[in-house]
C-alpha positions in Angstrom: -75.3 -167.0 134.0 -74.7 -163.6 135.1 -71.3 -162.9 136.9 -71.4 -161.8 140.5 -69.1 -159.1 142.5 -68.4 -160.1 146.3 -70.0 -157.0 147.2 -73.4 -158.5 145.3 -72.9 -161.9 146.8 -72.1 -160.2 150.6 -76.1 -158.2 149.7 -77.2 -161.4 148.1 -76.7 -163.5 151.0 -78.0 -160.6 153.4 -81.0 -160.5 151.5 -81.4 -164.2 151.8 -80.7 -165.0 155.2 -83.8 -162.0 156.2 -86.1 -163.0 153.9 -85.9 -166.9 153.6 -83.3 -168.1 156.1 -85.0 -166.1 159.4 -81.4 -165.0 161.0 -77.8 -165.8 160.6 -77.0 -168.7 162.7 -74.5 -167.4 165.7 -71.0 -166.5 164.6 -69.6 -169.4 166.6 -72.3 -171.3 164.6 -71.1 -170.6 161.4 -67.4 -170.9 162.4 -68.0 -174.5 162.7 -70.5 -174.9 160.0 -67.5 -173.0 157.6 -64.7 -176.0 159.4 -67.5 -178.7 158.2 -68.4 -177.3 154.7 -64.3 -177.1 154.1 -63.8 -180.6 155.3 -66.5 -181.8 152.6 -64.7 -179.8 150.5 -61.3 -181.6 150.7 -63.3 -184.9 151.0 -64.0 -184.0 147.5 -60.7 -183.3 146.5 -59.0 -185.9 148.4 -60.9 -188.6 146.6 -61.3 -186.9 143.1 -57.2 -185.5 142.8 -55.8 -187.9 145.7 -55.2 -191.2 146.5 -58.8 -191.9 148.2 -61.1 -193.7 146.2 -65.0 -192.5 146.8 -67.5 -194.3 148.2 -70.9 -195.3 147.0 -72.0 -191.7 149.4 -69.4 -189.9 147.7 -70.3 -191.1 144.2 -72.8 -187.8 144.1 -70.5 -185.1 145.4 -69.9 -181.7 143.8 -66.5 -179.7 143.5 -68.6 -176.5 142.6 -70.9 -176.8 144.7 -69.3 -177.6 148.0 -67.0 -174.6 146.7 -69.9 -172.5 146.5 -71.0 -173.6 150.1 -67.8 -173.1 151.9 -68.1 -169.2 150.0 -71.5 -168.7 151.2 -71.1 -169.6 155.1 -67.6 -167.0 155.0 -69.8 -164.4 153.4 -72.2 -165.1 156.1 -69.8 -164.2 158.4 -68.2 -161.7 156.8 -71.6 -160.0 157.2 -71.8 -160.3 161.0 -68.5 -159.3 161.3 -68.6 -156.3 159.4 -65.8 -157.4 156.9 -66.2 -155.8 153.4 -64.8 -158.8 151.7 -64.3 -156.6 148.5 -62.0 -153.9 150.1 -60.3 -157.1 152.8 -59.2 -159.1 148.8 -58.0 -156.2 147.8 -55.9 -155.3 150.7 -55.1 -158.9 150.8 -53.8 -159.2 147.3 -51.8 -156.0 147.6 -50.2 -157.9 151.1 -49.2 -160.8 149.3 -48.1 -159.1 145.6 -45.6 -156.6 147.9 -44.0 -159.9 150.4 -44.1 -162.4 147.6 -43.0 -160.6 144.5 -39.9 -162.2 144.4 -40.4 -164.4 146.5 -41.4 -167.2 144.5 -39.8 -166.2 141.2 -36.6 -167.9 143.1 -37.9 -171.1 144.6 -36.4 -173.9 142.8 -39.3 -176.3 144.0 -41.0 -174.3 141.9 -39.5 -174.7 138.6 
């Protein structure tokens, strides 16, 4: 499988949503899609690294995939908004590199 840059998946998705998908679905819309997609996401993790055990309906779930999902609904609204996800995880990662470099070299919960 071919590796994919954000800036590719943000054009991916673009391409997607106005050829096969009609529209994006209102911000607001996808704002609560994206809080639904994450809580499937953590009702993976919750039963496959917690204490939950799954159910029969859980018994099919996906860590990739509902991964992949709650990544495609951001990127969708990355795209309304304007956000250049590439140049944002950059900046980002530059944000947290120059507050945490220390940081967390001295936590003793973490050693």
């Amino acid at each position: 499988m071919n590796e994919v840059s954000i800036v590719q998946a943000q054009k991916m998705v673009d391409e997607w949503i106005k050829t096969i998908g009609v529209r994006y679905f209102s911000e607001l819309t996808n704002m609560a899609i994206l809080t639904e997609e994450v809580g499937e996401l953590a009702r993976v993790i919750a039963r496959k690294y917690g204490d939950q055990s799954f159910k029969k309906s859980d018994e099919n779930s996906n860590l990739a995939d509902e991964m992949a999902d709650v990544l495609w609904v951001l990127i969708c609204l990355a795209n309304q908004t304007g956000v250049d996800l590439n140049e944002a995880f950059q900046k980002n990662m530059e944000k947290k590199t120059e507050r945490d470099k220390t940081r967390h070299l001295h936590n003793r919960k973490l050693k």
